[in-house]
PDB file of N, CA, C, O and CB in Angstrom:
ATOM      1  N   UNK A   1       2.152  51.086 -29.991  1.00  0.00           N
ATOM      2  CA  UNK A   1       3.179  50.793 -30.977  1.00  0.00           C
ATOM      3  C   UNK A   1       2.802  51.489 -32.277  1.00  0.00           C
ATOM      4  O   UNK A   1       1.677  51.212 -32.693  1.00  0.00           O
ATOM      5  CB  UNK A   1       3.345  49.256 -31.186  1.00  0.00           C
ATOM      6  N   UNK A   2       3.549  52.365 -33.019  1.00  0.00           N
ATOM      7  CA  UNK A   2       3.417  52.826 -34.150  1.00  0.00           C
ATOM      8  C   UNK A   2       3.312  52.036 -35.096  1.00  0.00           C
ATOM      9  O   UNK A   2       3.936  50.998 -34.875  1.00  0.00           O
ATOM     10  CB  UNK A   2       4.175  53.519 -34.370  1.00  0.00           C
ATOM     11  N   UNK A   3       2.613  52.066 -36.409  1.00  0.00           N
ATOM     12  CA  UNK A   3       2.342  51.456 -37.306  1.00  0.00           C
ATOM     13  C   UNK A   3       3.854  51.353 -38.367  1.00  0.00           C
ATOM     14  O   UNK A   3       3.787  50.421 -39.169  1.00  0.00           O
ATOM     15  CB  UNK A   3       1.048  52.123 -37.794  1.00  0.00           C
ATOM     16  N   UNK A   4       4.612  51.842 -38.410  1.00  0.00           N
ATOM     17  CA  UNK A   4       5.983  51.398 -38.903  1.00  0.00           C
ATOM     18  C   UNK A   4       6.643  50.931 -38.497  1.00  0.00           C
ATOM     19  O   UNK A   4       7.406  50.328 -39.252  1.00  0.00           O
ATOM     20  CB  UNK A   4       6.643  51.913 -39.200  1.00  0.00           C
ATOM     21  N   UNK A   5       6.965  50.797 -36.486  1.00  0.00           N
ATOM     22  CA  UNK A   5       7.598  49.652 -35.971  1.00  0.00           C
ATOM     23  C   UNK A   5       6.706  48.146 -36.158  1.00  0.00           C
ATOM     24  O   UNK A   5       7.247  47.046 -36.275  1.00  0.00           O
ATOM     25  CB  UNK A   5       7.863  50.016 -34.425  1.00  0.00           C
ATOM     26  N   UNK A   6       5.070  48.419 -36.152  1.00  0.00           N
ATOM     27  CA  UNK A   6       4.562  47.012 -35.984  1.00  0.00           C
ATOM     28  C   UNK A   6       4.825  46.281 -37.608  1.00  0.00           C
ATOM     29  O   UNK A   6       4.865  45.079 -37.870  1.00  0.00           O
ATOM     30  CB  UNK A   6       2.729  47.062 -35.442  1.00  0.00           C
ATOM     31  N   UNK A   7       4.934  47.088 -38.258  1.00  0.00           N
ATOM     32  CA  UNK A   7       5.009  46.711 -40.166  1.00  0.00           C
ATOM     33  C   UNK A   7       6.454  46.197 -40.131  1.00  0.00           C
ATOM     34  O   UNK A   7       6.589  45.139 -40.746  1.00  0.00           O
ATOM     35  CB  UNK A   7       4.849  48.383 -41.564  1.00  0.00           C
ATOM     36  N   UNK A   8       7.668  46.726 -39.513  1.00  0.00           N
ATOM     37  CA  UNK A   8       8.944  46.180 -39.624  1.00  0.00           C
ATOM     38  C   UNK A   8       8.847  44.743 -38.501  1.00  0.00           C
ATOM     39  O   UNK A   8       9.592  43.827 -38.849  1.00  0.00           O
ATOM     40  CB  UNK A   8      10.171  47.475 -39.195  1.00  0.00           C
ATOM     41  N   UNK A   9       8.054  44.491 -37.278  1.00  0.00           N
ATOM     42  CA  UNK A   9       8.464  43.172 -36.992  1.00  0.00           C
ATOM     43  C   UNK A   9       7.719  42.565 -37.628  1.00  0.00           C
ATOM     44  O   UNK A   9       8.064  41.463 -38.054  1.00  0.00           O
ATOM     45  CB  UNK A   9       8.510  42.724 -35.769  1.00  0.00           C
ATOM     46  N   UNK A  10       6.397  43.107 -37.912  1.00  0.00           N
ATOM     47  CA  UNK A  10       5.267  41.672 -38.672  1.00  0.00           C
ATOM     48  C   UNK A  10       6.534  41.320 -40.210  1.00  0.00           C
ATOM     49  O   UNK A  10       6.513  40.137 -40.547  1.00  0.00           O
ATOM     50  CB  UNK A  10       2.810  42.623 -39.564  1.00  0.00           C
ATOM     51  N   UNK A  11       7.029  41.777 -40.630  1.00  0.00           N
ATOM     52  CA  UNK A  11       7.863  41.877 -41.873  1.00  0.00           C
ATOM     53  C   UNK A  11       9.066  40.907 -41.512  1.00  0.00           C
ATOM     54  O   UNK A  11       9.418  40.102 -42.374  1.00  0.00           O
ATOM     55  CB  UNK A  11       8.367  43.505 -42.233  1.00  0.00           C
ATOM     56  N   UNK A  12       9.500  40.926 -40.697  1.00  0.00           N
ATOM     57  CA  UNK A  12      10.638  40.491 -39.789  1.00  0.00           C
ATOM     58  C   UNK A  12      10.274  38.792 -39.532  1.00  0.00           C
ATOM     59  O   UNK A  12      11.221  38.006 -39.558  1.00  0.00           O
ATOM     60  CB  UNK A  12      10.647  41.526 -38.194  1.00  0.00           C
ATOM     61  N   UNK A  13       8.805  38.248 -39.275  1.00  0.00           N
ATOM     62  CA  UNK A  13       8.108  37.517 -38.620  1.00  0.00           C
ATOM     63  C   UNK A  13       7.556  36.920 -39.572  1.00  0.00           C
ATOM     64  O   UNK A  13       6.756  36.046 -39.237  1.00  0.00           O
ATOM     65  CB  UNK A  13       7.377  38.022 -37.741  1.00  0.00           C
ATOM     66  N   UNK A  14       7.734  37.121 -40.850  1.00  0.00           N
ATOM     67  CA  UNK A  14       6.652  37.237 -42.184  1.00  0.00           C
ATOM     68  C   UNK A  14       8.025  36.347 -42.817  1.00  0.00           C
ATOM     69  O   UNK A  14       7.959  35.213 -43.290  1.00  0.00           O
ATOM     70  CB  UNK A  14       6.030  39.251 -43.068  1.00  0.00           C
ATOM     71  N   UNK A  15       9.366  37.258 -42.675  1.00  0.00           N
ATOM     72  CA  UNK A  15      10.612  36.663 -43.610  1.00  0.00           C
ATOM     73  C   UNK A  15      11.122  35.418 -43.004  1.00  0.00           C
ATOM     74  O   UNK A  15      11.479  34.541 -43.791  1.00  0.00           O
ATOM     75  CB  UNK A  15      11.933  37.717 -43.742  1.00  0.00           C
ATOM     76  N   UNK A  16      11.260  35.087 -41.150  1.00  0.00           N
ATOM     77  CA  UNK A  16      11.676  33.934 -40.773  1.00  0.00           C
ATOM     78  C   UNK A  16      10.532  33.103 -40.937  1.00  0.00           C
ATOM     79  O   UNK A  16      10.824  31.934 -40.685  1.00  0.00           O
ATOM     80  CB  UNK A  16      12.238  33.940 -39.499  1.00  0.00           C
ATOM     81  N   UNK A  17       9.619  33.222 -41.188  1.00  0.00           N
ATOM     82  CA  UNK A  17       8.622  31.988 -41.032  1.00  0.00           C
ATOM     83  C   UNK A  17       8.819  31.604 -42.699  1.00  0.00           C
ATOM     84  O   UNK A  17       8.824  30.412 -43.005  1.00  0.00           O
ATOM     85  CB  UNK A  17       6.714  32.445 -40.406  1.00  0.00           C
ATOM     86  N   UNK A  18       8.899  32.119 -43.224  1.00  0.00           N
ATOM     87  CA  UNK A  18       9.539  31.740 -45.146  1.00  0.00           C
ATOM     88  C   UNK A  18      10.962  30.716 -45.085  1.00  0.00           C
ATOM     89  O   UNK A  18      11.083  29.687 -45.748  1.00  0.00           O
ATOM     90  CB  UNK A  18      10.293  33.693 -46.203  1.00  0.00           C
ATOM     91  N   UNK A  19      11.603  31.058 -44.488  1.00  0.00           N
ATOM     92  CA  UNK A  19      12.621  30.645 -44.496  1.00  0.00           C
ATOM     93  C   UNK A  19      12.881  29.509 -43.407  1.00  0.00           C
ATOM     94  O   UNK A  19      13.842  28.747 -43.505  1.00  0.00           O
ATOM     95  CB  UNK A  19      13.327  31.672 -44.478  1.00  0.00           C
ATOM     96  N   UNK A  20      12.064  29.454 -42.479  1.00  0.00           N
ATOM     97  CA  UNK A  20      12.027  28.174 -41.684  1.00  0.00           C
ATOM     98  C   UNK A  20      10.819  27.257 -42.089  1.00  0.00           C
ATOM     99  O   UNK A  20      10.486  26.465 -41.207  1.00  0.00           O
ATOM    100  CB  UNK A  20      11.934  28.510 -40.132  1.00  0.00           C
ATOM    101  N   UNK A  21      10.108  27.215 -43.245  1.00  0.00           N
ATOM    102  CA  UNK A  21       9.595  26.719 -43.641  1.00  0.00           C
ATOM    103  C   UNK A  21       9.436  26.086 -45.252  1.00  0.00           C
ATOM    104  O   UNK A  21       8.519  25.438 -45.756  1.00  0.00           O
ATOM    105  CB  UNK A  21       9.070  27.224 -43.138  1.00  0.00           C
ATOM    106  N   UNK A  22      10.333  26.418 -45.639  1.00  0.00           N
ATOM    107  CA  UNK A  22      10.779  26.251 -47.160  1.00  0.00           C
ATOM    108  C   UNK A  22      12.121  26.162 -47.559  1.00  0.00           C
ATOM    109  O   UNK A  22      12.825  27.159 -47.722  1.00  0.00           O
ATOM    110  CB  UNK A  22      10.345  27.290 -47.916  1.00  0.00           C
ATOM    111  N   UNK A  23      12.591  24.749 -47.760  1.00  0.00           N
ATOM    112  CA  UNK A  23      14.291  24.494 -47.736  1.00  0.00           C
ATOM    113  C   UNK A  23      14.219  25.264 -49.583  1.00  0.00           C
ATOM    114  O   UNK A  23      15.277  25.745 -49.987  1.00  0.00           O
ATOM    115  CB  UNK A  23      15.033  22.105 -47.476  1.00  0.00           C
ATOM    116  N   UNK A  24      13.679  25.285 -49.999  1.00  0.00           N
ATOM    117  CA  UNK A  24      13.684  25.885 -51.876  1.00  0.00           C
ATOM    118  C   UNK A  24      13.795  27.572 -51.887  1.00  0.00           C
ATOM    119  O   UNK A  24      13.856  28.255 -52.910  1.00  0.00           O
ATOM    120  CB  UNK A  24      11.786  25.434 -52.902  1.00  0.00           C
ATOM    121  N   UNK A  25      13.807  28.062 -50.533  1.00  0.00           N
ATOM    122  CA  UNK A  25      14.039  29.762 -50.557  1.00  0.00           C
ATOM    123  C   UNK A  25      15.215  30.166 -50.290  1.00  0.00           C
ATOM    124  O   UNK A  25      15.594  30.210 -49.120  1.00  0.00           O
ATOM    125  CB  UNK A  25      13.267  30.560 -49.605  1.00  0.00           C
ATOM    126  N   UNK A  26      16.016  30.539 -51.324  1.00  0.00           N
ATOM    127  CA  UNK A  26      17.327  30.607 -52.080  1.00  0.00           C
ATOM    128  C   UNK A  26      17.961  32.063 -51.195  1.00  0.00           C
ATOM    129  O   UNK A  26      19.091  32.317 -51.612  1.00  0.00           O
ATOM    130  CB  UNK A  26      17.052  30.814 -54.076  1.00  0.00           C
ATOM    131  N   UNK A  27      17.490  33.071 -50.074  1.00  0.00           N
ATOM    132  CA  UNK A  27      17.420  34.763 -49.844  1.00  0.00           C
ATOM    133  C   UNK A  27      16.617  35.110 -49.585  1.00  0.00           C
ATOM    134  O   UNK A  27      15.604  34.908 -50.255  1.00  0.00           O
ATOM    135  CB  UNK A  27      17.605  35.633 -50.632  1.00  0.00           C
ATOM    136  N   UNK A  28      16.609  35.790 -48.530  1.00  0.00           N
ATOM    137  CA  UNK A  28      15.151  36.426 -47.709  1.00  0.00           C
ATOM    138  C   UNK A  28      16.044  37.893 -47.409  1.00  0.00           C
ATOM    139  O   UNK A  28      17.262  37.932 -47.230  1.00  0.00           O
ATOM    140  CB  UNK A  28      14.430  35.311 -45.828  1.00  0.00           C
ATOM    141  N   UNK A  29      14.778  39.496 -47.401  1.00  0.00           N
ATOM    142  CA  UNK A  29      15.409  40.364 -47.118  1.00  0.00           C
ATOM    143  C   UNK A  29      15.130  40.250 -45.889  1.00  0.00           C
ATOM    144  O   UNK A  29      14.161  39.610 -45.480  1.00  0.00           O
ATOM    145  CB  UNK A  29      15.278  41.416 -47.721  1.00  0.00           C
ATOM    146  N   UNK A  30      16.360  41.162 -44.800  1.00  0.00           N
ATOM    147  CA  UNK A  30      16.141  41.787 -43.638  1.00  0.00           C
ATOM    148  C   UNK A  30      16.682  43.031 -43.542  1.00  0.00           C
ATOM    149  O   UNK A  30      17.785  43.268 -44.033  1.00  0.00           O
ATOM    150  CB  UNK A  30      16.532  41.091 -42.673  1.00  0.00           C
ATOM    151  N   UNK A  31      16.120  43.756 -43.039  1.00  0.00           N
ATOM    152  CA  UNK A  31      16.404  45.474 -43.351  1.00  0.00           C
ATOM    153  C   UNK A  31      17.167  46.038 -44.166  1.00  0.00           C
ATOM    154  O   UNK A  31      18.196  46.690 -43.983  1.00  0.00           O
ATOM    155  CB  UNK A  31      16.865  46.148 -42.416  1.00  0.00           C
ATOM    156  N   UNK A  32      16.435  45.666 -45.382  1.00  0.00           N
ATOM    157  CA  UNK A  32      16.860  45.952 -46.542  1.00  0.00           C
ATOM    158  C   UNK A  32      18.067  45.220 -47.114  1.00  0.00           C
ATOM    159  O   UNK A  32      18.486  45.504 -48.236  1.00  0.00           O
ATOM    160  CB  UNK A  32      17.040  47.185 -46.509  1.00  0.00           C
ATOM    161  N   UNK A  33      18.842  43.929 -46.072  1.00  0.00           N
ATOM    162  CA  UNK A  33      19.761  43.520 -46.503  1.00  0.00           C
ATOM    163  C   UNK A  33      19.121  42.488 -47.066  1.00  0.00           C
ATOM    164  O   UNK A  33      17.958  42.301 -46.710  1.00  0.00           O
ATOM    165  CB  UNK A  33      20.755  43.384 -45.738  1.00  0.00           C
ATOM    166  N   UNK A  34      19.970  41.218 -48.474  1.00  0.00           N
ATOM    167  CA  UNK A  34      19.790  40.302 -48.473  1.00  0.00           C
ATOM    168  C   UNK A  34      20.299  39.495 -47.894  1.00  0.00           C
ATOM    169  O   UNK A  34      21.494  39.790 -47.873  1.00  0.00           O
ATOM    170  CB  UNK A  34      19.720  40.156 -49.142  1.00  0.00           C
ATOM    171  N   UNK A  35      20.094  38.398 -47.257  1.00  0.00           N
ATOM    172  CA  UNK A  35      20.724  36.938 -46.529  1.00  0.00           C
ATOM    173  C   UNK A  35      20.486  35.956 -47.556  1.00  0.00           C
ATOM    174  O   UNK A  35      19.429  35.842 -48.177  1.00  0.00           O
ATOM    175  CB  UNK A  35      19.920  36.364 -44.996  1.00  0.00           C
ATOM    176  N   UNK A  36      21.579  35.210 -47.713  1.00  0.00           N
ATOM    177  CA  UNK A  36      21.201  34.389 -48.374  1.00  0.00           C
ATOM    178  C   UNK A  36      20.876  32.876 -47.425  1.00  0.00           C
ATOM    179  O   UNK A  36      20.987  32.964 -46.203  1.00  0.00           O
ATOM    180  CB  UNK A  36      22.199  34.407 -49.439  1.00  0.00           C
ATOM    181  N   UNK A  37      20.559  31.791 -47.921  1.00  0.00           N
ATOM    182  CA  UNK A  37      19.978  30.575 -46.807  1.00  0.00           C
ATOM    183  C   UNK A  37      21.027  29.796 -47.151  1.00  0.00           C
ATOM    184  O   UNK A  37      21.735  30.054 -48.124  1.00  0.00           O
ATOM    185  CB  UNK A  37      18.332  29.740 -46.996  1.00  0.00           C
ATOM    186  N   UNK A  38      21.175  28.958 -46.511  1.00  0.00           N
ATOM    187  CA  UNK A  38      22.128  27.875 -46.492  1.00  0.00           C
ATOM    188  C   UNK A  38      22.269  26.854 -47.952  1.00  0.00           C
ATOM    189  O   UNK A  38      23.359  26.516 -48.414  1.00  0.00           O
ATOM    190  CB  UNK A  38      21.662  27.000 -45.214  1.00  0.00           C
ATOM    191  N   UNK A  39      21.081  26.507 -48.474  1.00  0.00           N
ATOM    192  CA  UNK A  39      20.584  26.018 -49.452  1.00  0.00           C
ATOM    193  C   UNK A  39      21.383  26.909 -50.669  1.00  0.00           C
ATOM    194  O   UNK A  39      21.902  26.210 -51.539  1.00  0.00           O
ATOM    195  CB  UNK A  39      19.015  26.068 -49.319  1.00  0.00           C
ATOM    196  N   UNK A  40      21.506  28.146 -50.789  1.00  0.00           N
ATOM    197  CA  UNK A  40      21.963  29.359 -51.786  1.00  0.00           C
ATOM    198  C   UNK A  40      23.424  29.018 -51.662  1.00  0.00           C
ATOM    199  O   UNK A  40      24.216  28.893 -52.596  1.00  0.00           O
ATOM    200  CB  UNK A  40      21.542  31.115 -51.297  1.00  0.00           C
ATOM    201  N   UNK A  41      23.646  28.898 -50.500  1.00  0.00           N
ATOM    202  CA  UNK A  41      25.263  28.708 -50.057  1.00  0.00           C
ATOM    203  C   UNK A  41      25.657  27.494 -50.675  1.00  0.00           C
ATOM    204  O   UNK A  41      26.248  27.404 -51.751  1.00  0.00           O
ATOM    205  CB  UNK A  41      25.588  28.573 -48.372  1.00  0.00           C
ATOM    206  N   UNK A  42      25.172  26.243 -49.679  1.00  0.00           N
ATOM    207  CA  UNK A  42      25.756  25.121 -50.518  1.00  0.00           C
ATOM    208  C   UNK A  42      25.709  24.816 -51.729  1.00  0.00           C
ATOM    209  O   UNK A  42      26.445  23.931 -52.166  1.00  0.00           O
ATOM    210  CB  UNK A  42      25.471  24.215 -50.206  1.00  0.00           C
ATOM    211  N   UNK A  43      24.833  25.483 -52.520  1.00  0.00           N
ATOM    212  CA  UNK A  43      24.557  25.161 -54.085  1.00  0.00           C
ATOM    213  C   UNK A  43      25.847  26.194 -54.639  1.00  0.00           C
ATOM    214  O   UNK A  43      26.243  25.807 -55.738  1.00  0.00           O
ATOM    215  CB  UNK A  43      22.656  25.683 -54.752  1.00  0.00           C
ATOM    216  N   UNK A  44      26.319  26.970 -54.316  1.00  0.00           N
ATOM    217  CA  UNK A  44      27.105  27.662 -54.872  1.00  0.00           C
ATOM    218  C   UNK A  44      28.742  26.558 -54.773  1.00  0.00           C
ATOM    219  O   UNK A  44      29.592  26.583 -55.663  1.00  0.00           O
ATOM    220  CB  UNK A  44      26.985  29.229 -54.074  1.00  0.00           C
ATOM    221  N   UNK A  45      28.825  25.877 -53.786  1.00  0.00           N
ATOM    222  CA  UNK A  45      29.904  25.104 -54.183  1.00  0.00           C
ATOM    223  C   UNK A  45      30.873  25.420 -53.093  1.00  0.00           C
ATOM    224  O   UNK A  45      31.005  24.371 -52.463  1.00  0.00           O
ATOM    225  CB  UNK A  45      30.411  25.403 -55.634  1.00  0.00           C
ATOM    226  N   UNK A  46      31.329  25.993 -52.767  1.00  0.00           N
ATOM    227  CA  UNK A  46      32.444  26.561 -51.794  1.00  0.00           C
ATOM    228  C   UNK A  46      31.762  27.869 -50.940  1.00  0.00           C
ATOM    229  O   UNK A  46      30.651  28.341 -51.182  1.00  0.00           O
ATOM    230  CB  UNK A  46      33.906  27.118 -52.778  1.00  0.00           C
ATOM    231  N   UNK A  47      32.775  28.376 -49.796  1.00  0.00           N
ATOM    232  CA  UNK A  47      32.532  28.866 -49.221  1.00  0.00           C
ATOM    233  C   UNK A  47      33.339  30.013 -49.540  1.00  0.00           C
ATOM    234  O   UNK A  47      34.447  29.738 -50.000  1.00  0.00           O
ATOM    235  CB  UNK A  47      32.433  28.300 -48.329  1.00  0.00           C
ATOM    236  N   UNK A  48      32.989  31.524 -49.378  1.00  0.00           N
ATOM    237  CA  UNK A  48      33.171  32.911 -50.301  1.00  0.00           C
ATOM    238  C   UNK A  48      34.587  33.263 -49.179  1.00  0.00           C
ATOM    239  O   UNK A  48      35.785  33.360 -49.446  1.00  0.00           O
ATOM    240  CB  UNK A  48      31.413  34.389 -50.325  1.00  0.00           C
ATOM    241  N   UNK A  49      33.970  33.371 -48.074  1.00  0.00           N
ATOM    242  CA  UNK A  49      35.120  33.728 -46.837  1.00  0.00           C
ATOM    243  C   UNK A  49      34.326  35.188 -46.666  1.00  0.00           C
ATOM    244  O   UNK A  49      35.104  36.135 -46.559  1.00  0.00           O
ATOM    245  CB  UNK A  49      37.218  33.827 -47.371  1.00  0.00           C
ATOM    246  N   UNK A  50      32.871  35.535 -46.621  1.00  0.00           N
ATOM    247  CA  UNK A  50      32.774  36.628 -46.005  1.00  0.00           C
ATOM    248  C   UNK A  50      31.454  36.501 -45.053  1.00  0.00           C
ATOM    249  O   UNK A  50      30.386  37.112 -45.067  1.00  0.00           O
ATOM    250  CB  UNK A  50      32.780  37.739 -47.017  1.00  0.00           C
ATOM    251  N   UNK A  51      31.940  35.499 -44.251  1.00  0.00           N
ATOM    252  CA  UNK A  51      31.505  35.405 -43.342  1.00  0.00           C
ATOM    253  C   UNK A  51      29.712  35.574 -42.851  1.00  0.00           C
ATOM    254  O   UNK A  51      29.271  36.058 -41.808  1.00  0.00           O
ATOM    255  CB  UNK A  51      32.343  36.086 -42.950  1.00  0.00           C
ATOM    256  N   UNK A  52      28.931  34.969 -44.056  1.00  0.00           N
ATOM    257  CA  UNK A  52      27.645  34.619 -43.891  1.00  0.00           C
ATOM    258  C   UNK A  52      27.177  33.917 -43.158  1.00  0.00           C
ATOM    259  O   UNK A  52      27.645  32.806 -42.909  1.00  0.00           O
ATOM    260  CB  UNK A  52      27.249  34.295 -44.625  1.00  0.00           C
ATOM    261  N   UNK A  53      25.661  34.614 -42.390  1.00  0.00           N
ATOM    262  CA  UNK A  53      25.212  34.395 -41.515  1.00  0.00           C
ATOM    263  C   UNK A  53      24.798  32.732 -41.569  1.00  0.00           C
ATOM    264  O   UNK A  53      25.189  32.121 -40.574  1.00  0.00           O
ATOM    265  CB  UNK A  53      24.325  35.395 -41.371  1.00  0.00           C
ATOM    266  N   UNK A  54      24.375  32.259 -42.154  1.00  0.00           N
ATOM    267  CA  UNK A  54      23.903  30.874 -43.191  1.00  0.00           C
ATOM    268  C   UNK A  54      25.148  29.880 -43.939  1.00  0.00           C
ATOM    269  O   UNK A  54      25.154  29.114 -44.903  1.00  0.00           O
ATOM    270  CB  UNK A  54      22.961  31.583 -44.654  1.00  0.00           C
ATOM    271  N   UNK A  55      26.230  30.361 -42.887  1.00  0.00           N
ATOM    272  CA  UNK A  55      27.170  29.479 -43.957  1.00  0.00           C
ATOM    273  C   UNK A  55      27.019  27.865 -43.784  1.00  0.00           C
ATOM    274  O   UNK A  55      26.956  27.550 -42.596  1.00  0.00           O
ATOM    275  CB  UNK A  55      28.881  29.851 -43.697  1.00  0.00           C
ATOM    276  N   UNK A  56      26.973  27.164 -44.365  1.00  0.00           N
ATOM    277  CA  UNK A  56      26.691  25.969 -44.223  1.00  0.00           C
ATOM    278  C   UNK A  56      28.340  24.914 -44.309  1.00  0.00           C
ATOM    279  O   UNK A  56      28.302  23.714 -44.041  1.00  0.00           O
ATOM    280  CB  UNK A  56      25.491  25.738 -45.418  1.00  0.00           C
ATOM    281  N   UNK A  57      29.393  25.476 -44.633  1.00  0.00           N
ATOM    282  CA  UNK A  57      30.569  24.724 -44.315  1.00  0.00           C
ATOM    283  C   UNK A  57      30.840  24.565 -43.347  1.00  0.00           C
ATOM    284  O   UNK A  57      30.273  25.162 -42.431  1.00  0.00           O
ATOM    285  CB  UNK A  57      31.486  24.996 -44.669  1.00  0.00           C
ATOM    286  N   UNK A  58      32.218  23.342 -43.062  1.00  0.00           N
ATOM    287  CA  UNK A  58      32.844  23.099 -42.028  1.00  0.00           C
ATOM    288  C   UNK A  58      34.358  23.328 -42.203  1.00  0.00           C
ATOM    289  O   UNK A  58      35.022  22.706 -43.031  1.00  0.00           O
ATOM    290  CB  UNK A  58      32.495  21.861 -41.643  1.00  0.00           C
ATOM    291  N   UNK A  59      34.818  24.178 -41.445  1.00  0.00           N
ATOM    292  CA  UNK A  59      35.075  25.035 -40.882  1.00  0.00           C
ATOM    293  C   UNK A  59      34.000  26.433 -41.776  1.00  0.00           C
ATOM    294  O   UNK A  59      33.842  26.704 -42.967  1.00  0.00           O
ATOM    295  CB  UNK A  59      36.707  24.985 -40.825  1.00  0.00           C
ATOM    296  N   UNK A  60      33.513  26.970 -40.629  1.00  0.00           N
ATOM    297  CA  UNK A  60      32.820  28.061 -41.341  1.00  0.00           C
ATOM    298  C   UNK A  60      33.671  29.280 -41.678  1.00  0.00           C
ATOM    299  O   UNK A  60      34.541  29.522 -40.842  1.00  0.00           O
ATOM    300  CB  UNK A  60      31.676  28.510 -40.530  1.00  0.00           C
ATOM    301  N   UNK A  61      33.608  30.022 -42.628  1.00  0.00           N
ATOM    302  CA  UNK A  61      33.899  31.482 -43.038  1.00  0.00           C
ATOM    303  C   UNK A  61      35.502  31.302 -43.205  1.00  0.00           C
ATOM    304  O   UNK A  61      36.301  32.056 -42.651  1.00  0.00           O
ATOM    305  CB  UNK A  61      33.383  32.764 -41.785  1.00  0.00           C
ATOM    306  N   UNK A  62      35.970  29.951 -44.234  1.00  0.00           N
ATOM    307  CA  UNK A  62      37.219  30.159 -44.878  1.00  0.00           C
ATOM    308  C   UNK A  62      37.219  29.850 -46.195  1.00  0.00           C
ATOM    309  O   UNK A  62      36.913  28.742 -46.635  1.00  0.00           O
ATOM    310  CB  UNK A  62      38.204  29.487 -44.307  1.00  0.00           C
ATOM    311  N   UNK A  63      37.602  30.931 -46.944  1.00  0.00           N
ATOM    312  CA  UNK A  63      37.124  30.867 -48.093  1.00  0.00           C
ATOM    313  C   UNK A  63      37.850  29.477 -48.952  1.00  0.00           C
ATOM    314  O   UNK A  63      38.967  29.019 -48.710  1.00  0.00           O
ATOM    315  CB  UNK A  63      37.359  32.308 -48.695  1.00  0.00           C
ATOM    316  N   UNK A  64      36.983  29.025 -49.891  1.00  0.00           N
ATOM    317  CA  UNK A  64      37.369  28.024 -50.706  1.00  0.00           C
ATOM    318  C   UNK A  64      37.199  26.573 -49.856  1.00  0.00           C
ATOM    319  O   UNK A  64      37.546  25.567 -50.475  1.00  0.00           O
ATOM    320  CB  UNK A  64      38.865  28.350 -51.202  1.00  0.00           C
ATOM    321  N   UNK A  65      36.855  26.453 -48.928  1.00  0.00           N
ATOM    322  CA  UNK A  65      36.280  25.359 -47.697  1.00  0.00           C
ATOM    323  C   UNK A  65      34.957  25.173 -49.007  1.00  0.00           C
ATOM    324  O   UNK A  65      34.134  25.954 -49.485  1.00  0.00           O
ATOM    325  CB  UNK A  65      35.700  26.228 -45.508  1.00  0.00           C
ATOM    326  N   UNK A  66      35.318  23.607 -49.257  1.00  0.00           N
ATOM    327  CA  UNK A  66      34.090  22.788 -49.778  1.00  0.00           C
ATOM    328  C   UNK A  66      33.400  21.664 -49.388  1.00  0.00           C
ATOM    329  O   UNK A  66      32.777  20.906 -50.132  1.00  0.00           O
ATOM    330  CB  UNK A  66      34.293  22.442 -50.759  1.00  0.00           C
ATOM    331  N   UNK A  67      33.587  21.546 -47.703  1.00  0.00           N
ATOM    332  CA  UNK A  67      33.158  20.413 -47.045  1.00  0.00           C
ATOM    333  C   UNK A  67      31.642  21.038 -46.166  1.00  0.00           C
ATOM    334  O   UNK A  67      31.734  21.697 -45.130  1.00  0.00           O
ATOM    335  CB  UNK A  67      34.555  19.794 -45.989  1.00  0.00           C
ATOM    336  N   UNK A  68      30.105  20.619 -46.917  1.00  0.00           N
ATOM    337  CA  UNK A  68      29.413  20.485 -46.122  1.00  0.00           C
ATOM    338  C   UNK A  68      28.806  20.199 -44.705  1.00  0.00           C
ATOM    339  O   UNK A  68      28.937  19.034 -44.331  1.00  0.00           O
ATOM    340  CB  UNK A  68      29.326  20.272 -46.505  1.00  0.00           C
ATOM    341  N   UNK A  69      28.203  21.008 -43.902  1.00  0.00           N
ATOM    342  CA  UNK A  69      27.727  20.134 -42.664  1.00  0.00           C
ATOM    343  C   UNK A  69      26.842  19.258 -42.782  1.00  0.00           C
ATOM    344  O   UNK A  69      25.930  19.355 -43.604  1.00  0.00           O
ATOM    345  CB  UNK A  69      27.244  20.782 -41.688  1.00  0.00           C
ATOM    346  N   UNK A  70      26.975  18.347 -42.034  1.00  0.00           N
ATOM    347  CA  UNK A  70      26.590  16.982 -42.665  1.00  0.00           C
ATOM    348  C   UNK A  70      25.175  16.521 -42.557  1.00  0.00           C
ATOM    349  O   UNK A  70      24.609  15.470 -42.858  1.00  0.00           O
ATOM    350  CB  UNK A  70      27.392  15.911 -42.059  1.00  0.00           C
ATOM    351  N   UNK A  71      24.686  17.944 -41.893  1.00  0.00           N
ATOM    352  CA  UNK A  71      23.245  18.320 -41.240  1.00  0.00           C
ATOM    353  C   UNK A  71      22.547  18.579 -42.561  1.00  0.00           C
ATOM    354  O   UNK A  71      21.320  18.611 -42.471  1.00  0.00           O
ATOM    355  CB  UNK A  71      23.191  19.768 -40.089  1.00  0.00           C
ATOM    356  N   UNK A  72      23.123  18.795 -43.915  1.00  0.00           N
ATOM    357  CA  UNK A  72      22.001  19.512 -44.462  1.00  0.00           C
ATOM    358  C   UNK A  72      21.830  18.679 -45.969  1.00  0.00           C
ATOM    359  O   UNK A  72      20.945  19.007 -46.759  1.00  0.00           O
ATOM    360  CB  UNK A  72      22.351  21.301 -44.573  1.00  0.00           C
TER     361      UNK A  72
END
């Protein structure tokens, strides 16, 4: 394994273990994108409508939806 594929999963492996371990981490990068966490989401108040990976509403990915899952 080349040393730039093993640096992108250890990196990869490095960002979910942050984020499954810390409800206070607001965005984690993944290839170069930002994600934001669920926590970032619900604090913002409503839901945007563009369809984030982390959306934490119910019904997910309609915008202006301000009903939490009841999970979090």
């Amino acid at each position: 394994m080349s040393n730039s594929i093993k640096m992108r999963r250890d990196d990869w492996i490095y960002q979910l273990s942050i984020k499954e371990n810390s409800k206070d981490i607001l965005y984690y990068l993944e290839n170069k994108a930002v994600v934001f966490t669920e926590k970032y989401l619900a604090d913002r108040g409503q839901c945007c409508g563009n369809k984030c990976r982390h959306c934490p509403y119910i019904p997910k990915h309609q915008k202006g939806n301000n009903k939490l899952n009841e999970t979090l």
